[in-house]
N, CA, C and O atoms as a GROMACS GRO file, in nm:
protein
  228
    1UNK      N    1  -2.318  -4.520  -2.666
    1UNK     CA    2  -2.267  -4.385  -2.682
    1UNK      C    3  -2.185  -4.378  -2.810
    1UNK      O    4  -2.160  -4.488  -2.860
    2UNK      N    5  -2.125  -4.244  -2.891
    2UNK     CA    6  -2.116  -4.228  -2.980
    2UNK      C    7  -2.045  -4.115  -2.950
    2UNK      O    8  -2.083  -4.023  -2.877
    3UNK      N    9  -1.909  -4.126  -3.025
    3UNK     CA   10  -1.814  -3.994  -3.019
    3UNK      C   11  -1.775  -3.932  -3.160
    3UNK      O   12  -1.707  -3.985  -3.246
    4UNK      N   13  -1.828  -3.823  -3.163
    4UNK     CA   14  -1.771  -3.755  -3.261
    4UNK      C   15  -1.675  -3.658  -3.303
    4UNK      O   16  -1.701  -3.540  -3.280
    5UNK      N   17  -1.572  -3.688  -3.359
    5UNK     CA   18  -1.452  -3.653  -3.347
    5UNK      C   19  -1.452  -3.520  -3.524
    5UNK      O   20  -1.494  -3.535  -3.638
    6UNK      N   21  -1.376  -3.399  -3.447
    6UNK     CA   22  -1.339  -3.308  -3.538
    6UNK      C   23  -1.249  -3.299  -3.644
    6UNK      O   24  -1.201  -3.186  -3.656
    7UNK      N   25  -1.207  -3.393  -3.736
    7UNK     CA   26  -1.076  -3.421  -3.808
    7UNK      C   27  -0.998  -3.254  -3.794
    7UNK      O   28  -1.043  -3.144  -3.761
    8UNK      N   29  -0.864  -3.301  -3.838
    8UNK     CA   30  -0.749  -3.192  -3.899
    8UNK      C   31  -0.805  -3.213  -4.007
    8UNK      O   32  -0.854  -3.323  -4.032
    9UNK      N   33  -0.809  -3.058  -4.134
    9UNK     CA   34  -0.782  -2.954  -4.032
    9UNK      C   35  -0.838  -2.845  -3.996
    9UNK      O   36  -0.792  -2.731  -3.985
   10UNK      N   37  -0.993  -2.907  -3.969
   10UNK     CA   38  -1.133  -2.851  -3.902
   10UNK      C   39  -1.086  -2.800  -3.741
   10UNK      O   40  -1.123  -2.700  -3.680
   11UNK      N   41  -1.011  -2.887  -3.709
   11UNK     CA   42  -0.975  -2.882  -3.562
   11UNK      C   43  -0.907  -2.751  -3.494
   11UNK      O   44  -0.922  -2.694  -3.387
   12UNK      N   45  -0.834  -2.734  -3.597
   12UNK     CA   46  -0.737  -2.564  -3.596
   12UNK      C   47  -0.790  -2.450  -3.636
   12UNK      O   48  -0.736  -2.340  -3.638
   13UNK      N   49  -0.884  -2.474  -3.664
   13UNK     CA   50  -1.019  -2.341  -3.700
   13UNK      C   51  -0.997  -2.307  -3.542
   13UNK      O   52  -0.957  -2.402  -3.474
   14UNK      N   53  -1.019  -2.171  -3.470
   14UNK     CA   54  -1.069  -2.098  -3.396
   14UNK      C   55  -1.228  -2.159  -3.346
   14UNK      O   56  -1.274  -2.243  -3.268
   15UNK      N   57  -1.269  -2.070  -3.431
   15UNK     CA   58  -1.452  -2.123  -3.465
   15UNK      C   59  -1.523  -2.214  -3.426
   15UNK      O   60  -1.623  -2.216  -3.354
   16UNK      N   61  -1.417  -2.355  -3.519
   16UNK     CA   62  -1.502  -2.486  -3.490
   16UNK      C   63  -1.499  -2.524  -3.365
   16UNK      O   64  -1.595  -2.565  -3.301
   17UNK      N   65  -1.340  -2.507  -3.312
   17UNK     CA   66  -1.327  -2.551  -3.217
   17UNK      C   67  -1.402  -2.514  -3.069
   17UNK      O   68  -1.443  -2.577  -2.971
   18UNK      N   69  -1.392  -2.361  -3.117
   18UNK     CA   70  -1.511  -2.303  -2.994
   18UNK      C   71  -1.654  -2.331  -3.009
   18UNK      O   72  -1.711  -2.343  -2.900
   19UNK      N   73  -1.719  -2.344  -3.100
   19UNK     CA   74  -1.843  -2.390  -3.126
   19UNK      C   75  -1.873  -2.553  -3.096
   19UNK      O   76  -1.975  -2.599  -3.044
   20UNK      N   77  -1.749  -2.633  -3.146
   20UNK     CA   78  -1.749  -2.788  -3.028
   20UNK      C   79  -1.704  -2.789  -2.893
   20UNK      O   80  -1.732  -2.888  -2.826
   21UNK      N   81  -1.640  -2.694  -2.842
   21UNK     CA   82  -1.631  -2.678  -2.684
   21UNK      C   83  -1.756  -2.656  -2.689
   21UNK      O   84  -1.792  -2.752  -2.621
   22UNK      N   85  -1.868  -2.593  -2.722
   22UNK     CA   86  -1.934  -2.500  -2.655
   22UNK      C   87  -2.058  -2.602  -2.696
   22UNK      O   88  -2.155  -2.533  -2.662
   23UNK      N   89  -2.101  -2.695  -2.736
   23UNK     CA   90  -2.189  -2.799  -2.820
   23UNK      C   91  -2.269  -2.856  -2.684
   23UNK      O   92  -2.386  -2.831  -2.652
   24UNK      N   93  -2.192  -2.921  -2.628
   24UNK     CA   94  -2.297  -3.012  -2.491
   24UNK      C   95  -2.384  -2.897  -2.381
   24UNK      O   96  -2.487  -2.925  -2.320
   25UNK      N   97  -2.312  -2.762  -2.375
   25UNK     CA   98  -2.350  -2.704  -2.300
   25UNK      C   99  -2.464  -2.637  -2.352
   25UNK      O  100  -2.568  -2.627  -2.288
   26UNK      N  101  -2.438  -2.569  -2.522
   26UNK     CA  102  -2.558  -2.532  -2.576
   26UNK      C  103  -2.685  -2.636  -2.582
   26UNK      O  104  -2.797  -2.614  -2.536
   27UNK      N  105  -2.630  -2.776  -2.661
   27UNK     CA  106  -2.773  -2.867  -2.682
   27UNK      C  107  -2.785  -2.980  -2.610
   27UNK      O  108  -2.846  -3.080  -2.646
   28UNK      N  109  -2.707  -2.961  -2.474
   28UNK     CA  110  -2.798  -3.060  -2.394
   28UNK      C  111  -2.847  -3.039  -2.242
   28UNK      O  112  -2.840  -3.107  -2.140
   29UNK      N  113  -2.916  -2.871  -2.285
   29UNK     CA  114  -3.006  -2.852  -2.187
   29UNK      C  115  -3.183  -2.914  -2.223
   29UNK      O  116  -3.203  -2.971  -2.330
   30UNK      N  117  -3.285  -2.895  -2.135
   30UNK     CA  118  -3.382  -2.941  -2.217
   30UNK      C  119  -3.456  -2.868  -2.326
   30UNK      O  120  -3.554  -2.911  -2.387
   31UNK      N  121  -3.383  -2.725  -2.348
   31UNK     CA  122  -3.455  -2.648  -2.398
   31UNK      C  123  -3.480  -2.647  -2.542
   31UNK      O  124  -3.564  -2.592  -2.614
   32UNK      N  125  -3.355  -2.744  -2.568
   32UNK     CA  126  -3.380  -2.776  -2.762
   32UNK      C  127  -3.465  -2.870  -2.785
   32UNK      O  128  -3.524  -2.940  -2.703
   33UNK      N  129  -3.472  -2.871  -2.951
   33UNK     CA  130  -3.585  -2.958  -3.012
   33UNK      C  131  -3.564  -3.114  -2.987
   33UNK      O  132  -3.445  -3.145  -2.986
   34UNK      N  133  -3.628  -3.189  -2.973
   34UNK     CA  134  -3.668  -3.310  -2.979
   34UNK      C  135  -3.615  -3.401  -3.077
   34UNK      O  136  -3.608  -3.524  -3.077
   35UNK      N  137  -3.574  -3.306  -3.168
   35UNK     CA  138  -3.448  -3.368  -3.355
   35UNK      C  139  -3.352  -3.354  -3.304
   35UNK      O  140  -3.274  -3.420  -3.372
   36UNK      N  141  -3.272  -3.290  -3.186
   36UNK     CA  142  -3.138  -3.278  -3.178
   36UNK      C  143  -3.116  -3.396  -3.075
   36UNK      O  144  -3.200  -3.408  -2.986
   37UNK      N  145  -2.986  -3.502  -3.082
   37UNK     CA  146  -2.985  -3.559  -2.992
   37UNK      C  147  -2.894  -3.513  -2.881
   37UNK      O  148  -2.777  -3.484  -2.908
   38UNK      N  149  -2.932  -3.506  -2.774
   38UNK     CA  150  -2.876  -3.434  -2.673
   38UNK      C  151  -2.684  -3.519  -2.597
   38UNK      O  152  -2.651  -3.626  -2.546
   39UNK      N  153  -2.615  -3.387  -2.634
   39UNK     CA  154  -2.478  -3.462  -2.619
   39UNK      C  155  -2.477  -3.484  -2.472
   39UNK      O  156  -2.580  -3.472  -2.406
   40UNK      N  157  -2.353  -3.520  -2.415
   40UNK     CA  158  -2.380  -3.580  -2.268
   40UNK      C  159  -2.198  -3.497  -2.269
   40UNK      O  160  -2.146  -3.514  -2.159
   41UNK      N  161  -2.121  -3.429  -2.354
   41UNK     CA  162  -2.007  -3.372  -2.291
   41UNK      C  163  -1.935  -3.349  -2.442
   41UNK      O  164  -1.965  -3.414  -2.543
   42UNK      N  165  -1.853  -3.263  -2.438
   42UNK     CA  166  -1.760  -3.177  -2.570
   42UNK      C  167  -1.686  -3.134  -2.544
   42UNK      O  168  -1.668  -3.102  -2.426
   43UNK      N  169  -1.617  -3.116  -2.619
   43UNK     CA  170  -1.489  -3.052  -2.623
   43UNK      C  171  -1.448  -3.005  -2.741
   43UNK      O  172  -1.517  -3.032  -2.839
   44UNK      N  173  -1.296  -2.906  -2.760
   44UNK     CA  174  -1.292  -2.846  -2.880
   44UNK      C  175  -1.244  -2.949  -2.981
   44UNK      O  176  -1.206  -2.898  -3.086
   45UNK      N  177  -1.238  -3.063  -2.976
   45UNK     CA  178  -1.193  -3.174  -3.044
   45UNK      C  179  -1.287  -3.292  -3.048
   45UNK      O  180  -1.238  -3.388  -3.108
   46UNK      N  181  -1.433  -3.313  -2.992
   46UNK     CA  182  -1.499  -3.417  -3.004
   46UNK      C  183  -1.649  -3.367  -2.910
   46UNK      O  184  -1.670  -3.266  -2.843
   47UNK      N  185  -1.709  -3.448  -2.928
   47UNK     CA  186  -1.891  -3.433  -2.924
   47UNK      C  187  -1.903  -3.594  -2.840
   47UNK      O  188  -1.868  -3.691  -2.907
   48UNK      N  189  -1.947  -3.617  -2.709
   48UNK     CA  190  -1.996  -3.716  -2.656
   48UNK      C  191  -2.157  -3.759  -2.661
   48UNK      O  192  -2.205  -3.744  -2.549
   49UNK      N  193  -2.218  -3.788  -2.721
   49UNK     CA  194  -2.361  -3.808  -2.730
   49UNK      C  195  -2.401  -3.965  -2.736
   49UNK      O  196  -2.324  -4.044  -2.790
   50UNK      N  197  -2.507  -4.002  -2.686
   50UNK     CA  198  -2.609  -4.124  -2.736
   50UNK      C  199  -2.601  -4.178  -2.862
   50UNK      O  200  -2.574  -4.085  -2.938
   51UNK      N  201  -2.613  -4.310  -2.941
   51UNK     CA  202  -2.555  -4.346  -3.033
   51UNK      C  203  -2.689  -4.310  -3.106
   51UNK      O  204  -2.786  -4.339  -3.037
   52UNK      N  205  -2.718  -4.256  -3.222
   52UNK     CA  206  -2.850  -4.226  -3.302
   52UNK      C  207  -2.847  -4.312  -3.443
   52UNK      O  208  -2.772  -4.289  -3.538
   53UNK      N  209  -2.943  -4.414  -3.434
   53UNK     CA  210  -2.920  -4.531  -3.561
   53UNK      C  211  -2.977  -4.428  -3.665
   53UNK      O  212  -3.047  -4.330  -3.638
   54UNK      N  213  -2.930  -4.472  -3.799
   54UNK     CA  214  -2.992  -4.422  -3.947
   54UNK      C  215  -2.866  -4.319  -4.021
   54UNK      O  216  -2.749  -4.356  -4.005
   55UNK      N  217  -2.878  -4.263  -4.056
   55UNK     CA  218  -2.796  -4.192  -4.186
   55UNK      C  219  -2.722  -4.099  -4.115
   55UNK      O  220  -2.769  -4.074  -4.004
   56UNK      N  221  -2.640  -4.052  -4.138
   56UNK     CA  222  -2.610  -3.908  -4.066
   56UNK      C  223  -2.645  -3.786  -4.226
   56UNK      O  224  -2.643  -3.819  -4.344
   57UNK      N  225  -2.666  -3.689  -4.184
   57UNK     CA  226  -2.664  -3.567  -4.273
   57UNK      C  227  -2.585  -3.471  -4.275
   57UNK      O  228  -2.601  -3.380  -4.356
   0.00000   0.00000   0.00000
């Protein structure tokens, strides 16, 4: 597993933060693409997902 964390001071955005609360629930139903790796839990401060080897973008 693999946590991805929101630095300051991305974190105090409104926005980001609601858009990373809102991350596991949007992309890890089955209904997204097959490129996204599906998170397993979020929050407005971090992204819980599967560890995905290679580059990030």
């Amino acid at each position: 597993m693999a946590v991805k964390c929101v630095l300051f001071p991305w974190n105090k955005l409104t926005a980001v933060s609601r858009a990373t609360d809102q991350y596991a629930q949007r992309y890890g139903s089955e209904s997204v693409s097959q490129q996204v790796v599906k998170p397993t839990a979020s929050s407005g401060r971090w992204v819980l997902m599967p560890f995905q080897e290679g580059r990030t973008r």
